[in-house]
C-alpha positions in Angstrom: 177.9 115.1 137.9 181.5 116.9 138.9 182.0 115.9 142.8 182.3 119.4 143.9 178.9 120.6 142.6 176.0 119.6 145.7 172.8 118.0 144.5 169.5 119.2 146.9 166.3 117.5 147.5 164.0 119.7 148.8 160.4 117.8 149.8 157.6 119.8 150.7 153.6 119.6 149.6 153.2 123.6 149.5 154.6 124.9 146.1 155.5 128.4 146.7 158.0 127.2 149.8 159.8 124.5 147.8 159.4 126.2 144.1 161.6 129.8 146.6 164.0 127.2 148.2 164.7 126.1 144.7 165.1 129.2 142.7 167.5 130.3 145.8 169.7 127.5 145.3 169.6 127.0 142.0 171.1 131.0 141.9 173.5 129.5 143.8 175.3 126.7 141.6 173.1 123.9 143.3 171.8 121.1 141.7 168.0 120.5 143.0 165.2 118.5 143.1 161.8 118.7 144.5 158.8 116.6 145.4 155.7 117.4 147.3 155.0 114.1 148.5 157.4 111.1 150.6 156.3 109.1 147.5 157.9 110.9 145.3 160.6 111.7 147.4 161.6 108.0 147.5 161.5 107.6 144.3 163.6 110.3 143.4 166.3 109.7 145.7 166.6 106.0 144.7 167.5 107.5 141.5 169.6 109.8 142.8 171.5 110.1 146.2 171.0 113.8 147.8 174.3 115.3 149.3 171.2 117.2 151.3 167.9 116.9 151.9 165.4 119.7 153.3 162.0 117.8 154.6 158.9 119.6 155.6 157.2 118.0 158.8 153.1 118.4 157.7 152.3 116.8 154.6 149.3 115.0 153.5 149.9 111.2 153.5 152.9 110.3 155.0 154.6 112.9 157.1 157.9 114.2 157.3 158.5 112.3 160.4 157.4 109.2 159.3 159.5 109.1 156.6 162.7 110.2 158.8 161.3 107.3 160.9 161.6 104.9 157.7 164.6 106.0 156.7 166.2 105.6 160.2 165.0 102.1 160.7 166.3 100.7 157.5 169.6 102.8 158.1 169.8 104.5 154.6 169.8 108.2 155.7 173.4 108.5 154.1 173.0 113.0 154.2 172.2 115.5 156.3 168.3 116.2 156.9 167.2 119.6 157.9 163.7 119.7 158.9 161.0 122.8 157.9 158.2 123.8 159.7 155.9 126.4 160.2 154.3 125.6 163.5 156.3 122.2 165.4 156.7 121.6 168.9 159.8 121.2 170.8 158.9 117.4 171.2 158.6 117.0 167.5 161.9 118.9 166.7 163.4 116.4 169.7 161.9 113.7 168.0 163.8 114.7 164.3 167.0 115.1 166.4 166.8 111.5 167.6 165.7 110.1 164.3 168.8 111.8 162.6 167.6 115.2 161.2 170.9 117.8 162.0 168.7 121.2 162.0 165.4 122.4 162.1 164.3 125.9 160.1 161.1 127.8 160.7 158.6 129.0 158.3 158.4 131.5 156.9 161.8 130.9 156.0 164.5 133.5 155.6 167.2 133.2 153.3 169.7 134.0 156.8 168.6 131.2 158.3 168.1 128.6 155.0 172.0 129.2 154.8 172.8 129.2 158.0 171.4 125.5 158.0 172.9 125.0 154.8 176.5 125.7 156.0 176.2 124.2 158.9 175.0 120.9 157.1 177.9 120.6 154.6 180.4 121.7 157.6 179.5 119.1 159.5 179.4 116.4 156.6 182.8 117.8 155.6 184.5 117.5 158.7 184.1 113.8 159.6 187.2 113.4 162.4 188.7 110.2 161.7 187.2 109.2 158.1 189.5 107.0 155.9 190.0 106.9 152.7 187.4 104.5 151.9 184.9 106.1 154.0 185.8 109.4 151.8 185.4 108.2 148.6 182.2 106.5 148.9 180.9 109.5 150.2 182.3 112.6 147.4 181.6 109.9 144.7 178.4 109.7 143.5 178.9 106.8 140.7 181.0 104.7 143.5 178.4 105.2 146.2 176.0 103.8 143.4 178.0 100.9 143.1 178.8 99.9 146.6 175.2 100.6 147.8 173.8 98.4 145.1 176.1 96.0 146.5 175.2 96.0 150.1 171.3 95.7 149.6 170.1 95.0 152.4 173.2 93.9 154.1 173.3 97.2 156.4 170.0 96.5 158.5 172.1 92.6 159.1 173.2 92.1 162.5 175.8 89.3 161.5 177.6 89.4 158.0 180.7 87.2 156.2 182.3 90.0 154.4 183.9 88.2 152.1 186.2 89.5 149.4 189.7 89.4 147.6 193.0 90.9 149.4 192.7 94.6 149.2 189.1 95.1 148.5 189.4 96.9 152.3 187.4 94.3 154.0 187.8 96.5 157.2 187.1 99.5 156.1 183.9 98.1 154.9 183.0 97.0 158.5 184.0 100.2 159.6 181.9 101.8 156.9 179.0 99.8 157.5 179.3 100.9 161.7 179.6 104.5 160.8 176.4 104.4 158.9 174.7 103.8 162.3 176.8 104.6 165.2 178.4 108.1 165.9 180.6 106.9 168.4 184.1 104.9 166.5 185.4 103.5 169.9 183.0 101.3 169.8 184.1 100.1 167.0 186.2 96.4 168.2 188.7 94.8 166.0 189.9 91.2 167.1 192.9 89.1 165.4 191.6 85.8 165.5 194.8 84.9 164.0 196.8 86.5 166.8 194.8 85.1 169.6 195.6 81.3 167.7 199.0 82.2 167.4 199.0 83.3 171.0 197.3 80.4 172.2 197.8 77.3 171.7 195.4 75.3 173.7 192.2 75.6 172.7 190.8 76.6 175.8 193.2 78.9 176.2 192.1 80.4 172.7 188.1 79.9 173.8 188.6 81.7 177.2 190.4 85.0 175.2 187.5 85.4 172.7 185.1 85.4 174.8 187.4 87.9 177.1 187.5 90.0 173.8 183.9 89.7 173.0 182.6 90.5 176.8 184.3 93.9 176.4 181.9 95.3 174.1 178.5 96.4 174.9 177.3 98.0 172.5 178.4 99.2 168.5 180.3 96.7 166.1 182.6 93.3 166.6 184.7 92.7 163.5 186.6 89.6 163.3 189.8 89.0 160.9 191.8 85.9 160.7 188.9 83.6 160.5 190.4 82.0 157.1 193.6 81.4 158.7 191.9 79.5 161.7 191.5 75.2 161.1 187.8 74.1 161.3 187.8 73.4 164.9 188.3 76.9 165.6 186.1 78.4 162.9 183.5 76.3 164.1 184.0 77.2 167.8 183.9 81.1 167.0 180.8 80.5 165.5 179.8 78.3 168.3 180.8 81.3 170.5 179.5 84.3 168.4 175.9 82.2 167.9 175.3 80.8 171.6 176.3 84.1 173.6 173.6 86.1 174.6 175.0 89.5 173.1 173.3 92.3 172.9 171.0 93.2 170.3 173.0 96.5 169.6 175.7 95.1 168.9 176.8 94.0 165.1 179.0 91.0 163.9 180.8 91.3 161.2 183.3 88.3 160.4 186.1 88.8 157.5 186.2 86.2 154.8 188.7 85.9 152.2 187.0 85.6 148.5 189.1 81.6 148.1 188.0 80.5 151.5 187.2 76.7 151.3 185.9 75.5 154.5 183.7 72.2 154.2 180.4 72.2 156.0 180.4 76.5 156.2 179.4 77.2 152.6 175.8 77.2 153.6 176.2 80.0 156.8 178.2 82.5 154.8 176.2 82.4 151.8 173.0 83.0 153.7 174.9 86.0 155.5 177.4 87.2 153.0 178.3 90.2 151.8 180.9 90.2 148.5 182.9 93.1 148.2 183.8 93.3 144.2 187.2 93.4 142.7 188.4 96.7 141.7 188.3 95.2 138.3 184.9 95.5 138.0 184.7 99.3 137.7 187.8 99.7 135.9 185.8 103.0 133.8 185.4 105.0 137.5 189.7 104.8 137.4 190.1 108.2 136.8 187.5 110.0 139.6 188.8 107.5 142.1 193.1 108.6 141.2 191.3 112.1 141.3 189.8 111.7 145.1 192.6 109.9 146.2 194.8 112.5 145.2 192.2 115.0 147.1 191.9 112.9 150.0 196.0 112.6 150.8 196.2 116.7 149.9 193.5 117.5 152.4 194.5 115.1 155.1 198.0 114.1 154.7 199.4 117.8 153.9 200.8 116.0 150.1 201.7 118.3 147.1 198.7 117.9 144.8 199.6 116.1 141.4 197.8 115.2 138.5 197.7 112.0 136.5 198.2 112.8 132.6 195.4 111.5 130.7 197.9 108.8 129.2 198.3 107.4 132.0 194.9 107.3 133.4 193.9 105.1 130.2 196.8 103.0 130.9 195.2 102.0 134.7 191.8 101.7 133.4 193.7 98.9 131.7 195.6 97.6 134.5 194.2 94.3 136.5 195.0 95.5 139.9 195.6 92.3 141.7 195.9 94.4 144.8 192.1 96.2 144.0 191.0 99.2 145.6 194.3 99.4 148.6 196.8 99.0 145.9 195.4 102.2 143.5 195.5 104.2 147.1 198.8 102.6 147.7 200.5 103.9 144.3 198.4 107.3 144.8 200.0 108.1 147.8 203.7 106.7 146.6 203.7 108.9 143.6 202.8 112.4 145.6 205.2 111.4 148.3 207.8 112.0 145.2 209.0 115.3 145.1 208.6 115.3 140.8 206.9 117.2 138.2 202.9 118.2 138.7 202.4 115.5 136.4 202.1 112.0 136.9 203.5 110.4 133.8 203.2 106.4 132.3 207.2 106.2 133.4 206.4 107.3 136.8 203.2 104.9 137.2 205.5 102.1 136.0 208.1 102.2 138.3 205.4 102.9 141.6 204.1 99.5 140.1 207.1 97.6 139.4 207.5 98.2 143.0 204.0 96.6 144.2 204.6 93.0 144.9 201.8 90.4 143.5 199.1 91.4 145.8 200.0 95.3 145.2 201.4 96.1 148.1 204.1 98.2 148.0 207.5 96.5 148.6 210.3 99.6 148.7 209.5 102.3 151.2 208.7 105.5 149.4 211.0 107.5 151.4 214.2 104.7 151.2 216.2 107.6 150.9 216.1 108.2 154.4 216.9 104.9 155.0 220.7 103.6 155.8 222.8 101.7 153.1 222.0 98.1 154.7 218.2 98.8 155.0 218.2 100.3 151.7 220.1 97.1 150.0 217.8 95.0 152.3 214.3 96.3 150.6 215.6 96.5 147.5 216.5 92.5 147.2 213.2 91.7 149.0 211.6 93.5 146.0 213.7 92.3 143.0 213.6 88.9 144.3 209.5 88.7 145.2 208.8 90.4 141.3 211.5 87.8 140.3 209.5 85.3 141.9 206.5 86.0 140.8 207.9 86.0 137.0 209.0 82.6 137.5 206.0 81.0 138.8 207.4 80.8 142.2 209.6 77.4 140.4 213.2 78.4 142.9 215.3 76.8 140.3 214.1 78.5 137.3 214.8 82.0 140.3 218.2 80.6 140.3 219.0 80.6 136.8 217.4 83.5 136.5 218.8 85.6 139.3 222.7 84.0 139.0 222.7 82.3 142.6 223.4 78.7 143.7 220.2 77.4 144.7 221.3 76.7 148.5 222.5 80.9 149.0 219.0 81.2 146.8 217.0 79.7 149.7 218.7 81.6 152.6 218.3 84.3 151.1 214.4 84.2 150.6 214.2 82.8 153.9 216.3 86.0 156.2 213.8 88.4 153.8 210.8 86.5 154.9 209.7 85.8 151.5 206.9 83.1 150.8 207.9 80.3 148.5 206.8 77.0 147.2 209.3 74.2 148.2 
């Protein structure tokens, strides 16, 4: 399915309504879908994710808001529902509202009005203030919102989750992800650096006392914790200690980053039980292409960047690539290349070069715009990145670096050391 063209489910038990809505937009370029019962509604969306869904109120069975009701509870209404009905009362249209339904349409229903909803629907899902990139792709892409909600299960009803996963697999944006799905509201949204908070404390009172500071000033929406890898084990254990004996409330969610080569003894058991994997970007090497596509649509819209377009050469040579820096180093490189003021087409040369400049986790080590930098800045990023790839060739062995690079080992470890470079001594 291209990602522009909208798929509808329309669910209603009376045939003439939903066999009209269909016809209507159908004539329209829709795809659609109908069912006249919730039965077969579920089963058709499990095979299919609706960008919309129109849901009649009375039918036999299991009625329209029962199934809103369902869907609400286990938190998988991930479009916009637009309620039909030919005689409701305010109460029940109150009640759709509250259960997540965006509209409510009358019968008999004019074709004014079924498009006036319509618009409205996509306008509002098109317009999400705030959305990242992450956030963006799993919702225009079909075949990646398969994959990732195949992965989560039934990690998004969890109140507490490890979300463990590789560097770059966007462990945050998953969290944030995940919150979106069920709260509205994104300043509720609380990030803490358990890494900072260690760093900045010491003691490990000190370090108690400001996580539970940190913690007390949310009431209600989603606590994400990072560092937690970084911490030792009597500070892993007393965040759990903290996180588990506190009496938070039940509206809020904890979500607790974990880094995919974590080794903590005695922990294994807890984040397995509560663990949510994010997989490598290696996995789904085949959806390269559509993901380079709504990257490139994503920085257009958002950022203002010229739109390019990656020649077909070199989309075959990233569905080849291992990208050690997953899903953060493809937007990375996305963004570095339509920064570049260069021909509409992205070219294997051009893709070469934005990676050579990716250090070993794909992050990018030369600013795109180091143009605009001075002489010394310039000559300082540019050493930082020849000598990290340098590095990285070698092994990380500093005297095979020094042979290779020309420098007297002493100069060669000053140097690394003034560009804040990690290396094995």
């Amino acid at each position: 399915m291209s990602i522009e063209k909208k798929h509808i489910l329309i669910i209603d038990d009376e045939l003439e309504i939903r066999t009209v809505i269909q016809e209507i937009l159908s004539e329209e370029g829709y795809s659609t879908e109908i069912a006249e019962s919730a039965m077969e509604a579920e089963t058709k969306i499990k095979n299919k994710t609706p960008d919309l869904v129109f849901l009649d109120i009375w039918m036999p069975d299991v009625d329209g808001i029962s199934l809103l009701k369902k869907w609400s509870k286990e938190h998988s209404i991930n479009f916009p529902v637009i309620m039909i009905s030919g005689h409701a009362t305010i109460e029940t249209a109150i009640e759709a509202t509250k259960l997540g339904a965006i509209d409510f349409i009358e019968k008999p229903i004019s074709m004014e009005k079924l498009f006036d909803a319509l618009n409205g629907a996509f306008d509002l899902k098109d317009s999400i203030s705030n959305e990242d990139i992450l956030s963006y792709i799993l919702r225009k892409s079909k075949t990646m919102s398969d994959i990732f909600n195949a992965t989560l299960g039934d990690s998004i009803s969890r109140k507490k989750l490890f979300i463990v996963g590789e560097n770059g697999t966007e462990k945050y944006g998953w969290a944030r992800y995940l919150h979106l799905r069920t709260n509205k509201d994104e300043s509720n949204f609380k990030n803490i650096h358990l890494n900072m908070l260690s760093a900045d404390h010491k003691e490990v009172d000190a370090f108690k006392s400001n996580i539970l500071e940190e913690i007390n000033a949310i009431k209600t929406g989603t606590l994400y914790i990072n560092g937690f890898s970084s911490l030792n084990n009597e500070r892993q254990s007393m965040v759990l200690s903290i996180i588990e004996s506190m009496k938070i409330n039940d509206d809020i969610n904890r979500f607790i980053a974990i880094d995919s080569n974590f080794d903590s003894e005695g922990l294994e058991f807890l984040i397995n039980e509560y663990c949510l994997e994010i997989p490598p970007l290696r996995k789904f090497l085949d959806e390269i292409p559509e993901l380079l596509k709504l990257c490139v649509e994503y920085f257009s819209k958002n950022e203002g960047l010229k739109t390019r377009r990656f020649s077909l050469a070199s989309q075959n040579m990233l569905t080849k690539y291992s990208w050690p820096g997953n899903i953060k180093q493809l937007i990375d490189m996305v963004h570095a290349t339509l920064t570049r003021q260069d021909k509409e087409i992205i070219n294997i040369e051009e893709i070469d070069e934005t990676l050579t400049l990716q250090g070993p986790q794909g992050n990018l080590l030369v600013q795109s715009d180091i143009m605009t930098l001075s002489m010394k800045e310039a000559k300082k990023q540019f050493e930082r990145a020849f000598l990290t790839r340098q590095l990285e060739i070698v092994d990380g062995k500093i005297s095979e670096l020094s042979r290779r690079v020309g420098m007297e080992r002493t100069n060669l470890y000053r140097k690394l050391q003034s560009l804040d470079i990690k290396y094995k001594k």
